[in-house]
C-alpha positions in Angstrom: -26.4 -19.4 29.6 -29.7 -18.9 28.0 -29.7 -18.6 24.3 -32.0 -16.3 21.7 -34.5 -19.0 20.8 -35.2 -19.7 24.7 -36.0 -16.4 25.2 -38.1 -16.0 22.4 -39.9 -18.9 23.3 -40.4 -18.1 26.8 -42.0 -14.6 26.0 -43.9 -15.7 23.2 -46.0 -17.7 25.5 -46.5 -15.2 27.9 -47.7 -12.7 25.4 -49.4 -15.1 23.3 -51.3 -16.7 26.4 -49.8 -20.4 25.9 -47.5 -23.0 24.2 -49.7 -24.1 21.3 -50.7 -20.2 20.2 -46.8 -19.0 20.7 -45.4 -22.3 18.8 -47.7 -21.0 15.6 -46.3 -17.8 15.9 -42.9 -19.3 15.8 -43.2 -21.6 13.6 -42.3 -24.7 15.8 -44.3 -27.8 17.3 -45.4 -27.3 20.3 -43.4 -29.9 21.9 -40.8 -28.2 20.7 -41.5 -24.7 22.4 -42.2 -26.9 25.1 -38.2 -28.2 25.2 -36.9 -25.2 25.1 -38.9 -24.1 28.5 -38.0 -27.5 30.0 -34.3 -27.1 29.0 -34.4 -23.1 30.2 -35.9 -23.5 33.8 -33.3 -26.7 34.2 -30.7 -24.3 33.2 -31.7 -21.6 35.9 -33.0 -24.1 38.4 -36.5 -21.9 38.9 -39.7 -22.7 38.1 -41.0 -19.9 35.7 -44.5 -20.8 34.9 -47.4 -23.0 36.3 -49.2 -24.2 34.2 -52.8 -25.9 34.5 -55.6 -27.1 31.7 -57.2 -23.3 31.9 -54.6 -21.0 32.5 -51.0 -20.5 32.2 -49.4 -17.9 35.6 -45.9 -16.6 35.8 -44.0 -17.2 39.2 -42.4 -14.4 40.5 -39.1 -15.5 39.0 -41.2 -15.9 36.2 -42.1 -12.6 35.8 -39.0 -11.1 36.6 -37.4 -12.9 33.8 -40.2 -11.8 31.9 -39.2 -8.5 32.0 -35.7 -8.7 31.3 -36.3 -11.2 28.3 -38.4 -8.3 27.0 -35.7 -6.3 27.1 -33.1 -8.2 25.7 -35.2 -8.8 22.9 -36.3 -5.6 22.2 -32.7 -4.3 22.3 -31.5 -7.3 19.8 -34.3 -6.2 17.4 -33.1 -2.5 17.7 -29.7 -3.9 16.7 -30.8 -5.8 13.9 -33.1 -2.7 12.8 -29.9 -0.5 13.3 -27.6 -3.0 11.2 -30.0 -3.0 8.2 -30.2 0.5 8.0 -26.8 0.7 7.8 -26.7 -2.1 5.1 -29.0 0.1 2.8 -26.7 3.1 3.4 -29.6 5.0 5.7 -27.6 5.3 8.6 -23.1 5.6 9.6 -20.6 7.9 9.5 -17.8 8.2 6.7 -14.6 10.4 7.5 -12.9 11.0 4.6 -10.1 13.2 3.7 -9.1 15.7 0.8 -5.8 17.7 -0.3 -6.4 21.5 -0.9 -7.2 21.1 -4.8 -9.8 18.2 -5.0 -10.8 19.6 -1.2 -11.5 22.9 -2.4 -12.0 22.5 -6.0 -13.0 19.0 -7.4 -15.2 17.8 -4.4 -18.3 19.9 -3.6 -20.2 18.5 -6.3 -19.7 14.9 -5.1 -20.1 15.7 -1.8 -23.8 17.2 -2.7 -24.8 14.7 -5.0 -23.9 12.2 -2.0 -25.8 14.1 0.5 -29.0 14.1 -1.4 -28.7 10.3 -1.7 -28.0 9.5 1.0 -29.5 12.5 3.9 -29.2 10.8 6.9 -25.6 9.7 6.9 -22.9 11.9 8.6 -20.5 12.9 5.9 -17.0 14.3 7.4 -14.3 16.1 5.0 -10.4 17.1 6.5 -9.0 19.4 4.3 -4.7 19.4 4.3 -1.2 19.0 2.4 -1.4 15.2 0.6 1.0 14.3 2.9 -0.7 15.1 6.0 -4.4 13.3 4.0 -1.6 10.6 3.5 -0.6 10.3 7.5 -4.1 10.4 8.4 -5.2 7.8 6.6 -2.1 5.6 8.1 -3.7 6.6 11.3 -6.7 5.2 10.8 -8.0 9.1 11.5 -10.1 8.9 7.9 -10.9 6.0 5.5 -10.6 7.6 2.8 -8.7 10.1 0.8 -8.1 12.0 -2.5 -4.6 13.7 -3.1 -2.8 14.8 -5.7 0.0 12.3 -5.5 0.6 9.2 -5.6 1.6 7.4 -2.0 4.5 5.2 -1.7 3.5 3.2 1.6 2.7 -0.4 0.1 0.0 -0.7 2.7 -2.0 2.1 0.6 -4.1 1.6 -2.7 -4.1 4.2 -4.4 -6.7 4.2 -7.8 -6.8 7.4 -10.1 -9.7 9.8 -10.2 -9.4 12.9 -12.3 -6.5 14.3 -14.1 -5.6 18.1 -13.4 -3.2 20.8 -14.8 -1.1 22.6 -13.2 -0.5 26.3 -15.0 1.7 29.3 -14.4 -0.1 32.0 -13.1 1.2 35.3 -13.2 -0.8 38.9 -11.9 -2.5 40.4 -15.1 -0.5 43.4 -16.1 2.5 41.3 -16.2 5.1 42.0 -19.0 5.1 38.0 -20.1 0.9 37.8 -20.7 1.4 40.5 -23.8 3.7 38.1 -25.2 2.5 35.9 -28.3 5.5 33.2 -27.0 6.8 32.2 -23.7 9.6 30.1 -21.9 10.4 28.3 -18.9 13.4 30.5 -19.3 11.7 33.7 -19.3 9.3 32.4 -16.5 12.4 31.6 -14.5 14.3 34.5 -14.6 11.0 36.3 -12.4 10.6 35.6 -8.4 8.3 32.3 -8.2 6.4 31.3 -5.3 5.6 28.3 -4.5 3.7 25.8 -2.1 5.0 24.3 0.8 6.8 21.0 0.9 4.6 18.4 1.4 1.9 20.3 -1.4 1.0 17.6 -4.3 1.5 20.6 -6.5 5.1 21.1 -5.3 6.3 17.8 -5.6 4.4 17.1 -9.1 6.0 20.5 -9.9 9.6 19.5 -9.0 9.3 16.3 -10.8 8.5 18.2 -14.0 11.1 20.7 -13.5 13.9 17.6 -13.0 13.4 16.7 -16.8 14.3 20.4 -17.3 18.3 19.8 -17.4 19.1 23.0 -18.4 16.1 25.0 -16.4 17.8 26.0 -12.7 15.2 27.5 -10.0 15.4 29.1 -7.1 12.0 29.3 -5.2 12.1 33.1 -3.5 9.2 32.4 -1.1 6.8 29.5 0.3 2.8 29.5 0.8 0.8 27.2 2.4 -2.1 27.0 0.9 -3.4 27.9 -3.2 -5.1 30.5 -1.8 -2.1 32.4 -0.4 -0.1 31.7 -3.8 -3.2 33.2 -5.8 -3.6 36.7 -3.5 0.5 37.1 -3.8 0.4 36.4 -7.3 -2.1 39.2 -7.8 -0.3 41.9 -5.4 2.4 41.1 -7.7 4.7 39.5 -5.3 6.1 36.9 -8.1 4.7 34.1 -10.4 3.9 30.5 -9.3 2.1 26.8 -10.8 -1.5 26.0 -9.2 -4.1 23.8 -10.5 -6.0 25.7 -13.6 -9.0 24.7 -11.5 -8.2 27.2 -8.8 -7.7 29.9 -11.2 -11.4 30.3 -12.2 -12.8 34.1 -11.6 -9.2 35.1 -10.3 -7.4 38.0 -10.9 -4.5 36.2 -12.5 -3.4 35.6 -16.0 -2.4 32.0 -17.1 1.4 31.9 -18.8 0.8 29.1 -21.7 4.1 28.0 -21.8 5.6 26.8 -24.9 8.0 24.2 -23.8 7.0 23.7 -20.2 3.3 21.4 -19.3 2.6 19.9 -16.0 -0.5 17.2 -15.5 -1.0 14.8 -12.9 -3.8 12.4 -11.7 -5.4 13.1 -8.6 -6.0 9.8 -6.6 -8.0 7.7 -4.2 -6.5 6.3 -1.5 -7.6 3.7 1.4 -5.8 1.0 3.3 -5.2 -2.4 1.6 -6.0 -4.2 4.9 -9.2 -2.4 5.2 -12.7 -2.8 4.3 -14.7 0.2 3.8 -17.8 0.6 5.3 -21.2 0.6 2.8 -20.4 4.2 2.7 -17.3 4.2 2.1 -18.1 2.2 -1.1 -20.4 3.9 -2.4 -18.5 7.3 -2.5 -15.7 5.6 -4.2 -18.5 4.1 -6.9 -19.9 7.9 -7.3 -16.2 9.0 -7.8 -15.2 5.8 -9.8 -18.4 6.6 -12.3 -17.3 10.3 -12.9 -13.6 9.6 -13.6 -11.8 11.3 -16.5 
């Protein structure tokens, strides 16, 4: 099997017109280069140039190896070209994966800032529940996520990002937002809508509500997606908690409840067993650097 520096050798001398040019371009003594011809038409049992004390000719095998030495080379210089690129962050692909607040909300700003560092690299964003960002990444479907909860698969690394609040919203002629003073209790006596199980804002929510001994609720009617619980809220269907990101230029009123706050982080994710990709790490250094 004939190895990178044989071939290199071999068409140096072609193209440089003999042994003691193509050795200076190489670098090498000319009994060296020399060796390396010896050892590569022993190998393939052909005779692949004739040589004389005026010229140097290519047999026919010669030739033909010629030309697919060319080729090899050229393609293992495209690869090397190709890797480099990607090294520097010029070139790759980077599939990453979002839940509907930092998807919709937190992102965009990232995702521009990353585009006009990097142009040329294909940037891919899935938008779903956490849980479903959660089971892609699992699958191997994205390398990287940010959800608003925290995962409990061991094989995941999760590494906060931003911290959000979740508020109750309620439509704006709403008896409770001309109150100086409100309650979970009074917010709990209304219908509440709410997002659908696997929502980071449902179970964040839930988890709030469990400290809430005395506070009993009965959810009157699921939406999947913040979106859908905004426009209800607004036709008056019932009050709900989103992220006070999503309620920006809204037609909703924010309830500021007296004995009642929700927060949670918003998180990175990636497989432990993984290694990103140049890409991948330097997303999570421009999301890393902005972290609050």
């Amino acid at each position: 099997m004939q190895n990178y520096k044989q071939l290199q050798c071999f068409v140096a001398i072609v193209e440089e017109g003999g042994f003691t040019p193509a050795a200076q371009k190489l670098y090498m003594t000319q009994p060296a280069i020399s060796w390396q011809i010896k050892i590569l038409e022993g190998e393939l049992g052909l005779k692949l140039i004739e040589r004389s004390e005026r010229r140097l000719t290519l047999t026919e095998a010669g030739q033909l190896f010629y030309d697919g030495a060319t080729t090899i080379l050229n393609q293992y210089a495209k690869i090397a070209s190709d890797m480099e690129q990607y090294k520097n962050l010029e070139t790759g692909s980077l599939r990453i994966g979002a839940s509907t607040i930092p998807g919709e909300y937190m992102l965009s700003g990232y995702l521009a800032a990353f585009h006009r560092e990097y142009p040329k690299a294909d940037l891919q964003m899935k938008i779903a529940d956490s849980r479903s960002i959660v089971k892609m990444l699992l699958q191997e479907q994205i390398r990287l996520g940010v959800v608003g909860l925290k995962p409990t698969e061991d094989q995941i690394e999760s590494i906060p990002f931003q911290t959000d609040e979740i508020v109750c919203i309620a439509p704006k002629n709403h008896p409770l937002t001309k109150r100086d003073s409100v309650l979970l209790q009074d917010v709990l006596k209304e219908d509440i809508l709410m997002r659908e199980f696997g929502s980071g804002t449902r179970k964040r929510w839930q988890e709030e509500m469990k400290t809430q001994k005395s506070a009993g609720c009965e959810v009157s009617m699921e939406l999947g997606s913040t979106r859908a619980i905004i426009s209800a809220v607004s036709a008056g269907l019932g009050l709900s908690w989103v992220s006070a990101m999503a309620t920006e230029n809204e037609n909703v009123s924010i309830l500021a409840l007296e004995d009642f706050k929700v927060f949670r982080s918003m998180y990175m994710i990636m497989l432990k067993n993984r290694t990103l990709t140049p890409l991948g790490e330097a997303f999570v250094k421009l999301l890393k650097g902005s972290k609050r």
